[in-house]
MARVEX-484515 format. One record per atom (N, C-alpha, C): residue in one letter; x negated, y negated, z. Coordinates in steps of 0.001 Angstrom, whole numbers, padded with zeros to 6 digits, always signed. Layout:
AXYZ;...
END
This chain:
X-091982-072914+115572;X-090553-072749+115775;X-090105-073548+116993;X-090706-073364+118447;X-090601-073974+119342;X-090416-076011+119100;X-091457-076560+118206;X-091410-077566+118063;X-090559-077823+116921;X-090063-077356+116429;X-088373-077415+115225;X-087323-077723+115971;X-087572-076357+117232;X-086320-076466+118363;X-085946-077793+118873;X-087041-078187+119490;X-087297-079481+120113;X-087096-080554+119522;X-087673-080610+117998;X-087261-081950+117341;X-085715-081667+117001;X-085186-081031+117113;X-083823-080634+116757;X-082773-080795+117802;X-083522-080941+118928;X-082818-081094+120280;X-082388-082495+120486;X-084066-083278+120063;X-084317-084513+120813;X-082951-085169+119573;X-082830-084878+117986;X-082236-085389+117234;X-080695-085763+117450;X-080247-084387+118277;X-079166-084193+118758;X-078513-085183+120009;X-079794-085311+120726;X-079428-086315+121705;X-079217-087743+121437;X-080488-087912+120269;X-080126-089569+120009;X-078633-089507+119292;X-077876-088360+118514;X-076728-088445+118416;X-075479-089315+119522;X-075865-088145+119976;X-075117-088208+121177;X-075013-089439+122223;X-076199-089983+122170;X-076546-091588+122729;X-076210-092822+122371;X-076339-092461+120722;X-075905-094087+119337;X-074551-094085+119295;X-074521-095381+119439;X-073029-096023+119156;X-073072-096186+117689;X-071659-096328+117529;X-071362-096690+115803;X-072060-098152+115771;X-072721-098383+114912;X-072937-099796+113973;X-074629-100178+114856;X-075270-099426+115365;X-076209-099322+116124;X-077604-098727+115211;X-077755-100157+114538;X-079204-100089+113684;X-080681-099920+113978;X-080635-100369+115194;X-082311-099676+115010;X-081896-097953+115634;X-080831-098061+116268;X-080815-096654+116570;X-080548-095382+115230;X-079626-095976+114367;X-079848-095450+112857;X-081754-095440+112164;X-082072-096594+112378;X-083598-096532+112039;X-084034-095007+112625;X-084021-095269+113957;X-084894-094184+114568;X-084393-092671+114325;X-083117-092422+114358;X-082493-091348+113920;X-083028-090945+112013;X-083200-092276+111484;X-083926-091269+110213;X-084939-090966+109882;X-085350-091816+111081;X-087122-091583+110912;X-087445-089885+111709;X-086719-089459+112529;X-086543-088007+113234;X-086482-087517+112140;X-085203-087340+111455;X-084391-086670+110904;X-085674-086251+109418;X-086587-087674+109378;X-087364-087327+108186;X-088482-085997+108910;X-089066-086760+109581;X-090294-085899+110557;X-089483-084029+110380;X-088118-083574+111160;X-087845-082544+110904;X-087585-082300+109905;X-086956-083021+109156;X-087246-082094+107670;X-088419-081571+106544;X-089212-082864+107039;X-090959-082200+106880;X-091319-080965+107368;X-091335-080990+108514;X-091834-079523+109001;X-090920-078343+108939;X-089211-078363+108293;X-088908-077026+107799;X-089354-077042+106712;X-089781-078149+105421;X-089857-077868+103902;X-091333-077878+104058;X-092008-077751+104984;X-093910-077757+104132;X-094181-078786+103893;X-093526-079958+104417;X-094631-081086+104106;X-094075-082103+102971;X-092440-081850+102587;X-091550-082660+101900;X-090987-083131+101876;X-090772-084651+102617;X-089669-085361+102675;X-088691-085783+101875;X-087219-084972+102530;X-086021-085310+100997;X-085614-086342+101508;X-084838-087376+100739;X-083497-088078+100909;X-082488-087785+101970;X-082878-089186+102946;X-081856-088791+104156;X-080760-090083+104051;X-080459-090451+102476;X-079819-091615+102611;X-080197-092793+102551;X-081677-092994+103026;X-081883-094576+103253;X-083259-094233+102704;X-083826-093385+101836;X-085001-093331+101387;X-084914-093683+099706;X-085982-093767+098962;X-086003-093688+097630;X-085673-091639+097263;X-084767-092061+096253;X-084589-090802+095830;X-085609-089841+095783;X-087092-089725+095451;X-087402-089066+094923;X-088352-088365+095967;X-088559-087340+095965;X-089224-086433+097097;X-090500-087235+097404;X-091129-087176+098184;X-092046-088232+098970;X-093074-086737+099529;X-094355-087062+099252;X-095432-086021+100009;X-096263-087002+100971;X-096955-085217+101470;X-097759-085826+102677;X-099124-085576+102383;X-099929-086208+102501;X-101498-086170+102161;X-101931-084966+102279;X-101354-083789+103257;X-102357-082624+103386;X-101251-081687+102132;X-100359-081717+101668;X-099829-080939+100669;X-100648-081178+099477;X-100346-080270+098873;X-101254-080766+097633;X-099986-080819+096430;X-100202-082200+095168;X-099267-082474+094896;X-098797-080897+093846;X-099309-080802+092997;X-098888-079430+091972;X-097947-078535+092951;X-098056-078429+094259;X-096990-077259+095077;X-095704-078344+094907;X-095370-079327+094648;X-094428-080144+094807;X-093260-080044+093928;X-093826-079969+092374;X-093045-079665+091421;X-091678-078746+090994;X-090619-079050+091046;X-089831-077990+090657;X-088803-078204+089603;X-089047-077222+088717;X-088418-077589+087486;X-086684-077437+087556;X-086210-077538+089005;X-084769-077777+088861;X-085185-079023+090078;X-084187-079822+089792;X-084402-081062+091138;X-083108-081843+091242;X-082702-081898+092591;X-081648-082591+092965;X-081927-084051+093028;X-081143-085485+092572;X-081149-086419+092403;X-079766-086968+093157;X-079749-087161+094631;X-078907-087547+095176;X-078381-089132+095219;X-077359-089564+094897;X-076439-091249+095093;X-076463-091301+096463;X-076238-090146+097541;X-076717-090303+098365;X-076633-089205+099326;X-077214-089280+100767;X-077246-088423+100938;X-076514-088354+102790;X-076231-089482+102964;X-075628-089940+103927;X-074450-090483+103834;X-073144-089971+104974;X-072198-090892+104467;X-071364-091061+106047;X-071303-092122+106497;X-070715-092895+107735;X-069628-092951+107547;X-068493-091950+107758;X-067147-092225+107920;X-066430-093239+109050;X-067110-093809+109464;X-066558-094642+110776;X-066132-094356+111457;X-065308-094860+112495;X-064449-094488+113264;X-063151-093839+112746;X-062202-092663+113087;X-061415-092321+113132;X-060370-091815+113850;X-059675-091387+114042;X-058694-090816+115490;X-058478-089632+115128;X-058398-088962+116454;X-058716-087264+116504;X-057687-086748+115779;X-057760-085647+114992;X-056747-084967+114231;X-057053-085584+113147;X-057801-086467+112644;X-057684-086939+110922;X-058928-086364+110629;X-058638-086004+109258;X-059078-085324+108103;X-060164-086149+107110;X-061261-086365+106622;X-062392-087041+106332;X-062886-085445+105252;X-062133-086485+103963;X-063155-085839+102630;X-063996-086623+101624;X-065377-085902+101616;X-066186-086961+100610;X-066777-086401+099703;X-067460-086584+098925;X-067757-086057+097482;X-069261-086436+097472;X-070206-085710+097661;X-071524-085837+097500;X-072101-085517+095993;X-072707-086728+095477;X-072890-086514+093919;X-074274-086701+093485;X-074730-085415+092601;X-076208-085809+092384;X-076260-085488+090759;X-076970-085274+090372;X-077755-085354+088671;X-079233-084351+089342;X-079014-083172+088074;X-080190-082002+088175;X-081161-083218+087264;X-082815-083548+088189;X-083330-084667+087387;X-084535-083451+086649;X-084674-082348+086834;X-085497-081534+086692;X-085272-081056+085420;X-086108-079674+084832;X-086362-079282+083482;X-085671-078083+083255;X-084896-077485+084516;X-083998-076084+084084;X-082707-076336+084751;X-081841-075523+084844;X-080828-075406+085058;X-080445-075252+086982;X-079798-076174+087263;X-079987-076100+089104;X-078766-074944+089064;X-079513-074088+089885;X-078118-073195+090564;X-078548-073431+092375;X-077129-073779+092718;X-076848-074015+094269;X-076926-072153+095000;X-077633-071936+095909;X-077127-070111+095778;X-076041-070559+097628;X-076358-071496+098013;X-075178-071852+099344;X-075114-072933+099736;X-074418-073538+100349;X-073907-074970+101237;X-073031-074181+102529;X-073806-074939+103576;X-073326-074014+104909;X-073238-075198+105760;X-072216-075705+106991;X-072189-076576+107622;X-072754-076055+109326;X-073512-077293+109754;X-073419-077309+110934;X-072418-076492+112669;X-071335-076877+111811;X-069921-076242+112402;X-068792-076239+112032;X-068243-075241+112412;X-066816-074960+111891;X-066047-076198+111483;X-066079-077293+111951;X-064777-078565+111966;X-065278-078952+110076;X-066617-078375+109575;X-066975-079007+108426;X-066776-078170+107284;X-066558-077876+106237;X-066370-077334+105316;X-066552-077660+104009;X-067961-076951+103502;X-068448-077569+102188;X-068155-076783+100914;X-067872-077174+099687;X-067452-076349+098648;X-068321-076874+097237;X-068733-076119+096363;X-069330-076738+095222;X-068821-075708+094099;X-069449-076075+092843;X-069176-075216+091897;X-070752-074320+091947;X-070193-073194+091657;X-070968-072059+091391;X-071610-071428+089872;X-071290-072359+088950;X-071954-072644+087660;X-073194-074008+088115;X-074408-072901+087108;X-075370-074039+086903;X-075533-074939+086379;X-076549-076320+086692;X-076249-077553+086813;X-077050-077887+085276;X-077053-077673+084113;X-077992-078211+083322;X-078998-079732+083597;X-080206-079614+083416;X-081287-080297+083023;X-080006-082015+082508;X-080480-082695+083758;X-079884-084285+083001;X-078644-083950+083300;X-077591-083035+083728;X-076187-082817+084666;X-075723-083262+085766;X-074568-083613+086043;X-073991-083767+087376;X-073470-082926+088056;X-073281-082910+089329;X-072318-082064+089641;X-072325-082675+091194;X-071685-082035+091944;X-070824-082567+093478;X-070765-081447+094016;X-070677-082000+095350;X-070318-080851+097298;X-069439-081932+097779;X-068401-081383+097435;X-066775-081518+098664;X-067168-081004+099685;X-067082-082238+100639;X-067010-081821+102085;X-065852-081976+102978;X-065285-081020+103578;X-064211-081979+104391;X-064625-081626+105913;X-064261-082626+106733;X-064388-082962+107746;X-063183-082674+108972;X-062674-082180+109727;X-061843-082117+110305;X-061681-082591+111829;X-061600-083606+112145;X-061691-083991+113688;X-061042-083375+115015;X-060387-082341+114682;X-058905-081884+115504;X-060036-081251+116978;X-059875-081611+118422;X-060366-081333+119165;X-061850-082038+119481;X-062003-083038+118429;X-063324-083673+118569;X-063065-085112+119333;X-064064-085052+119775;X-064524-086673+120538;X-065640-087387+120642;X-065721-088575+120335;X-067025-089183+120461;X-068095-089225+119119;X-068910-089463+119443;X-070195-089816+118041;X-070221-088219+117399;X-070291-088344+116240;X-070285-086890+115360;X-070864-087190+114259;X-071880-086229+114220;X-072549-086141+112990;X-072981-084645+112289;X-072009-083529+112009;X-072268-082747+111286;X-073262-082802+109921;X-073991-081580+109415;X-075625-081828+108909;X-074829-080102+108048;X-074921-080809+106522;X-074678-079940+105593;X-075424-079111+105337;X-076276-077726+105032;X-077314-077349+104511;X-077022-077135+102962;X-078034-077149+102258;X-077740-076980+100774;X-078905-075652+100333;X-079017-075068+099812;X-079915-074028+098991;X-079674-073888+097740;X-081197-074301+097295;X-080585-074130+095807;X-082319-074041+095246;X-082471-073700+093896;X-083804-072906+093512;X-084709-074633+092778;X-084519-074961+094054;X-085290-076238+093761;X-086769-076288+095082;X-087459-077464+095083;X-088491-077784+095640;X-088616-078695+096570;X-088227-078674+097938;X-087962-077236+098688;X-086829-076876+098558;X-086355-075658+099198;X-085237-074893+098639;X-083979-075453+099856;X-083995-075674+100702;X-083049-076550+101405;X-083114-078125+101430;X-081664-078389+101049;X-081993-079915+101294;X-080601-079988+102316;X-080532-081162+103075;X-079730-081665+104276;X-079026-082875+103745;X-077656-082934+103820;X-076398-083833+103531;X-076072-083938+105176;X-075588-085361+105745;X-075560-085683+106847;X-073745-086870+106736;X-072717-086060+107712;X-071464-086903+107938;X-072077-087566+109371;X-071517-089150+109341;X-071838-089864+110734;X-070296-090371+111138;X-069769-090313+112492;X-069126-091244+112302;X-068321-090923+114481;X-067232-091987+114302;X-066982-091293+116088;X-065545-091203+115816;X-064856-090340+116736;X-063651-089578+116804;X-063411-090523+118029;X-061741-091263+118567;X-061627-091795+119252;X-060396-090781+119086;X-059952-090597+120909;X-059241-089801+121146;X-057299-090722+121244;X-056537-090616+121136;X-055449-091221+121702;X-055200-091803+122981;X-055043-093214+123062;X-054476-093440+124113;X-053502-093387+124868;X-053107-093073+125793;X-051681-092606+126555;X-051301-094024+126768;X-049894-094428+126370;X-049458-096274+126325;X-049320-095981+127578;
END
């Protein structure tokens, strides 16, 4: 737990450090972002956007625990709203395909913080289906580099997966 904390800390800071359009610092931020999501799922790296779709293992898992007959198939899983000015509103549509053999049911989508707000449908996803998480974004009181971190739950393998908004809030200038 202690070392979750920590990689969760250090993640936060390189936030807080990267400028917009700042690529190896994006590199290094997903290469974190992969490492912690390994060690909450057991050893499963999902889609942080810049990976191949498909769940990725680690030599000490063994593959048969991997399998899950509902599976999310994300277009993507990252989305860089850019720059914006404080008080504007940022909605995006996260879209995947159940690539698995039963029916995906989502049981929550929970945001990072209040400014984020995620919504999906609450009917299951049939086998070879689409479906979407509306997110909206709200900047009002924000400043600087922001990257709110969606959680998803749903009766797939592993049971959380992570949707990630990037982008920086520039405040008004006084003419």
């Amino acid at each position: 737990m202690k070392t979750k904390l920590s990689l969760l800390s250090l993640v936060a800071l390189f936030f807080i450090a990267s400028s917009c359009g700042n690529s190896e610092m994006e590199k290094r931020l997903a290469t974190l972002e992969r490492r912690v999501n390994q060690l909450e799922n057991g050893g499963v790296v999902r889609n942080n956007g810049t990976l191949p779709t498909q769940a990725q293992t680690v030599s000490n898992v063994p593959e048969q625990n991997l399998s899950a007959n509902a599976a999310f198939k994300w277009d993507q899983t990252l989305y860089n709203f850019g720059t914006i000015q404080a008080g504007e509103v940022v909605n995006y549509t996260f879209k995947f395909t159940n690539s698995g053999t039963e029916p995906l049911s989502i049981q929550s989508a929970s945001a990072s913080c209040g400014c984020t707000v995620p919504s999906y449908s609450r009917e299951p996803i049939a086998p070879g289906g689409t479906g979407e998480i509306v997110v909206r974004y709200d900047s009002k009181g924000k400043n600087g580099q922001q990257s709110p971190v969606i959680t998803i739950v749903a009766n797939t393998n592993p049971k959380q997966t992570r949707l990630s908004l990037r982008g920086f809030v520039q405040t008004a200038t006084a003419p």
